[in-house]
Biotite code that builds the C-alpha atoms (Angstrom):
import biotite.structure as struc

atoms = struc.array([
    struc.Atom([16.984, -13.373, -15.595], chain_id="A", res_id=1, res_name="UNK", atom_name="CA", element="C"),
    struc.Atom([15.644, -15.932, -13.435], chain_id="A", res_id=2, res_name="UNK", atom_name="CA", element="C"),
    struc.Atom([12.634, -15.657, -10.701], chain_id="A", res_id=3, res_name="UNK", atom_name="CA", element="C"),
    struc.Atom([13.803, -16.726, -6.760], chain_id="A", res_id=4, res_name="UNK", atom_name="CA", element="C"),
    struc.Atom([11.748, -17.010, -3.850], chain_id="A", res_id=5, res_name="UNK", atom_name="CA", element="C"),
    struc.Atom([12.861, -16.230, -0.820], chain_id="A", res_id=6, res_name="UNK", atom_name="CA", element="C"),
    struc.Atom([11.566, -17.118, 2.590], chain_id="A", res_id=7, res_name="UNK", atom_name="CA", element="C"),
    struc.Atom([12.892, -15.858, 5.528], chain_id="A", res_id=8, res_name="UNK", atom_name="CA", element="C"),
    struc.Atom([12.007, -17.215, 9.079], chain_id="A", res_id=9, res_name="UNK", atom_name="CA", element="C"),
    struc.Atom([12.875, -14.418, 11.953], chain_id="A", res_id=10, res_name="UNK", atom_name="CA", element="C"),
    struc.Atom([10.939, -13.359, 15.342], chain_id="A", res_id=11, res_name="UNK", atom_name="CA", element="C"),
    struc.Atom([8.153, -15.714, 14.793], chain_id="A", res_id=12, res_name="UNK", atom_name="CA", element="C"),
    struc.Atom([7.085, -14.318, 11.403], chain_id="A", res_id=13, res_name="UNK", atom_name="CA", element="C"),
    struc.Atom([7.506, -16.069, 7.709], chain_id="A", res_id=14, res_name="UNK", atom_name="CA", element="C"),
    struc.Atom([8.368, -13.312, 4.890], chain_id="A", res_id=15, res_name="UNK", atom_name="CA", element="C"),
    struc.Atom([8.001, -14.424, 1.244], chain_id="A", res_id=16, res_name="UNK", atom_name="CA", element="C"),
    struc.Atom([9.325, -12.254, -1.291], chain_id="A", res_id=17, res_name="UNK", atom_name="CA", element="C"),
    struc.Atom([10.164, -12.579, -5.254], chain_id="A", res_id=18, res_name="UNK", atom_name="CA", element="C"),
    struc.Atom([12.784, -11.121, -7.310], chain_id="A", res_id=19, res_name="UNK", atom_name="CA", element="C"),
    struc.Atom([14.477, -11.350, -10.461], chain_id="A", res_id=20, res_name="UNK", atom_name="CA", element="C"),
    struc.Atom([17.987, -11.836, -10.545], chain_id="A", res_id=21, res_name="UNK", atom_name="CA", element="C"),
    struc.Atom([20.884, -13.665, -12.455], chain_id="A", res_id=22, res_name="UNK", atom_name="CA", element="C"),
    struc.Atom([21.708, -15.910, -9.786], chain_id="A", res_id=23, res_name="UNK", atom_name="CA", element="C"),
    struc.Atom([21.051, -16.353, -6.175], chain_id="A", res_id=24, res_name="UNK", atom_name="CA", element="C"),
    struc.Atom([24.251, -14.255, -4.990], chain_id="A", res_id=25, res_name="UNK", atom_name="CA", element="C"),
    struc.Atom([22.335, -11.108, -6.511], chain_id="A", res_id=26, res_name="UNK", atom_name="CA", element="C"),
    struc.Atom([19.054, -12.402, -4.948], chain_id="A", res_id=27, res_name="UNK", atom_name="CA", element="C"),
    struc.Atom([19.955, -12.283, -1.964], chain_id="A", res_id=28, res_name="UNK", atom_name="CA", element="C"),
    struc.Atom([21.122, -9.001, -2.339], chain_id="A", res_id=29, res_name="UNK", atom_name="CA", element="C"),
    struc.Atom([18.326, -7.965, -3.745], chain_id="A", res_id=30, res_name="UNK", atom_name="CA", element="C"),
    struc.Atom([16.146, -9.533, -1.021], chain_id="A", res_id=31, res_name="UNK", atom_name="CA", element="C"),
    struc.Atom([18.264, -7.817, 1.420], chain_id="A", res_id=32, res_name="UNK", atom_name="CA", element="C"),
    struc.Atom([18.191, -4.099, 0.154], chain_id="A", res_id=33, res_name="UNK", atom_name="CA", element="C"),
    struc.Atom([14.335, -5.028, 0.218], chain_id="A", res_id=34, res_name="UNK", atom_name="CA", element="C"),
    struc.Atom([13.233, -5.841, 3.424], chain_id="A", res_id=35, res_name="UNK", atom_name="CA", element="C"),
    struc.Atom([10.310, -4.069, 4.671], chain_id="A", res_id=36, res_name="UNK", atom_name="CA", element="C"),
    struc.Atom([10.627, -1.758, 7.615], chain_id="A", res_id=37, res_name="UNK", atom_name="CA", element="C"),
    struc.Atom([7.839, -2.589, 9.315], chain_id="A", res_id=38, res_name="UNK", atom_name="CA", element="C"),
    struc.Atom([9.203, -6.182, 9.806], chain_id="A", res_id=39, res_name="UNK", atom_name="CA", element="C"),
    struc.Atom([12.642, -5.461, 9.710], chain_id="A", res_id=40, res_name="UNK", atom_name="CA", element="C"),
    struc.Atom([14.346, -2.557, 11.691], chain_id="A", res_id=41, res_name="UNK", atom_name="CA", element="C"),
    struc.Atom([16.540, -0.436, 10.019], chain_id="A", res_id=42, res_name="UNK", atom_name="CA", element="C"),
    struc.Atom([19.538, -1.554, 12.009], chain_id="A", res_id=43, res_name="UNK", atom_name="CA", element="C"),
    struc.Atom([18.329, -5.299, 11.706], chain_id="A", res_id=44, res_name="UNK", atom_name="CA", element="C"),
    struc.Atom([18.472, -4.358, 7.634], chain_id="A", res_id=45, res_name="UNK", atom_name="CA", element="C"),
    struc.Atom([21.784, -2.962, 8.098], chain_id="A", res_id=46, res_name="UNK", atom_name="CA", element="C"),
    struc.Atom([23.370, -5.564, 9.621], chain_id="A", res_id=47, res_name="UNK", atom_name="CA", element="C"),
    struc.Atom([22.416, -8.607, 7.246], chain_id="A", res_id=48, res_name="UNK", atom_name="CA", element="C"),
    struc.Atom([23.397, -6.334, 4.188], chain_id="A", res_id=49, res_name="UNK", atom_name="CA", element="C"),
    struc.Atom([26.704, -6.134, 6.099], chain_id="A", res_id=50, res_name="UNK", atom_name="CA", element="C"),
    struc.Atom([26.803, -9.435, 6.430], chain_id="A", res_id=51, res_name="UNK", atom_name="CA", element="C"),
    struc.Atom([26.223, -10.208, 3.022], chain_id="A", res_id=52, res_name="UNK", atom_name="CA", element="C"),
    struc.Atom([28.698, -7.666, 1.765], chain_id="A", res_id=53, res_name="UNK", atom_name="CA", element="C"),
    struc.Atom([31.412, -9.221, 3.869], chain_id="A", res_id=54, res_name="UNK", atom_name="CA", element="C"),
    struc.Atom([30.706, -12.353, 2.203], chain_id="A", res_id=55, res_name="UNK", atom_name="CA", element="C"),
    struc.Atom([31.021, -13.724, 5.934], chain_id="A", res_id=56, res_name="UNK", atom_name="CA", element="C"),
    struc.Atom([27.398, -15.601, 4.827], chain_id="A", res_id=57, res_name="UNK", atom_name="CA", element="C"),
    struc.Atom([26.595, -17.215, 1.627], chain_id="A", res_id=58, res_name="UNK", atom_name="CA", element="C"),
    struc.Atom([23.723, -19.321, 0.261], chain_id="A", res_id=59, res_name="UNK", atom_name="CA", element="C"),
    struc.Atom([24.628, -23.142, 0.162], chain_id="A", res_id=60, res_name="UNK", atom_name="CA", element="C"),
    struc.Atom([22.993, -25.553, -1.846], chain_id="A", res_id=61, res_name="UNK", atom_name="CA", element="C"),
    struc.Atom([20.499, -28.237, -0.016], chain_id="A", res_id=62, res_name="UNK", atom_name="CA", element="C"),
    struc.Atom([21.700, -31.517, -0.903], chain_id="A", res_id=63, res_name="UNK", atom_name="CA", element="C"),
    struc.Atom([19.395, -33.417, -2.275], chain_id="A", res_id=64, res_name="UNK", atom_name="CA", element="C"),
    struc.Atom([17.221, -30.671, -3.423], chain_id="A", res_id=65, res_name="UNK", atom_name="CA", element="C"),
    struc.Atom([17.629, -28.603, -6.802], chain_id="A", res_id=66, res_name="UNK", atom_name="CA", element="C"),
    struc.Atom([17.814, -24.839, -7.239], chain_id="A", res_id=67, res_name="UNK", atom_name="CA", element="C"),
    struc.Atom([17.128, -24.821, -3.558], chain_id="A", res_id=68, res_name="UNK", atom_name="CA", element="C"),
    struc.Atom([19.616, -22.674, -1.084], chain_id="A", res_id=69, res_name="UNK", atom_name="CA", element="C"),
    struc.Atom([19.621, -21.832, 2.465], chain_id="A", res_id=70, res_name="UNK", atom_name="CA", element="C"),
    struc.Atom([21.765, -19.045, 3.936], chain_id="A", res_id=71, res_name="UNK", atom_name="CA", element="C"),
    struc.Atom([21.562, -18.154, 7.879], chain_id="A", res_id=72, res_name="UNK", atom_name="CA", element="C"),
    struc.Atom([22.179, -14.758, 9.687], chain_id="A", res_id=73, res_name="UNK", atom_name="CA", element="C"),
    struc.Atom([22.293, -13.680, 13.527], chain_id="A", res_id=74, res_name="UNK", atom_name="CA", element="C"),
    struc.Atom([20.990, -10.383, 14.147], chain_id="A", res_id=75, res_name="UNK", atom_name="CA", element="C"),
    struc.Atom([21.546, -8.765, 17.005], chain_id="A", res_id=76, res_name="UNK", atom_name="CA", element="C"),
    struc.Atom([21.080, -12.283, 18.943], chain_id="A", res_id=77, res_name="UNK", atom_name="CA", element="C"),
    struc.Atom([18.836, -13.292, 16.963], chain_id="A", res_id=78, res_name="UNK", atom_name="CA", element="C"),
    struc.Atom([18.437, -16.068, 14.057], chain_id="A", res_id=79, res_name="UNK", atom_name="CA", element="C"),
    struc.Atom([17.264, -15.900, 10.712], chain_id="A", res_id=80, res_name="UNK", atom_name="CA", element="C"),
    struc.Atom([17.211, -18.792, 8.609], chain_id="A", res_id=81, res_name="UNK", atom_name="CA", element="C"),
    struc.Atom([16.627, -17.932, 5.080], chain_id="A", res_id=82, res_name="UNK", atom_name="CA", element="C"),
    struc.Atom([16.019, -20.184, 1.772], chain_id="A", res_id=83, res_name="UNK", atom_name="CA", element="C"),
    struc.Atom([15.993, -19.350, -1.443], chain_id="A", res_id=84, res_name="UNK", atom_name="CA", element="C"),
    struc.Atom([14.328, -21.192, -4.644], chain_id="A", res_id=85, res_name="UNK", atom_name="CA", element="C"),
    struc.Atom([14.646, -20.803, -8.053], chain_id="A", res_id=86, res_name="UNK", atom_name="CA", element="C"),
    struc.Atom([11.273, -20.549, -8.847], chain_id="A", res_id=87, res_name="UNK", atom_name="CA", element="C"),
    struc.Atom([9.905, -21.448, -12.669], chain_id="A", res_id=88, res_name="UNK", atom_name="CA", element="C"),
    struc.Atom([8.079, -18.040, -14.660], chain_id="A", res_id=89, res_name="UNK", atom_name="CA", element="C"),
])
């Protein structure tokens, strides 16, 4: 198992979360079936795990920067940008 970060920009707030996971395809997942409601609506948490489930978003590497990804959702007309790190234990 490996340790991610994850920081997710969305309505003017900055969420950092950690979780371990085998790679950052389950972290995300993970991060998504984790959201807190009282940042995150449940229909707001709905929709990005639909998203994610669809595989219509996917974390992409940065270029230039290792074990970093970035993956970005709109929900309900509005943006979230999230990135994810491989963080060391």
């Amino acid at each position: 198992m490996k340790k991610f970060t994850c920081i997710a920009e969305y309505k003017g707030g900055t969420y950092i979360s950690q979780y371990l996971a085998e790679d950052v395809f389950e972290a995300e997942r993970i991060w998504a079936n984790n959201l807190h409601p009282r940042y995150f609506k449940p229909r707001e948490k709905k929709k990005i795990i639909e998203q994610i489930n669809e595989g219509e978003f996917k974390p992409l590497p940065l270029k230039d920067a290792e074990s970093v990804w970035c993956d970005t959702f709109v929900i309900l007309d509005r943006f979230l940008l999230l990135n994810i790190v491989e963080t060391v234990m």
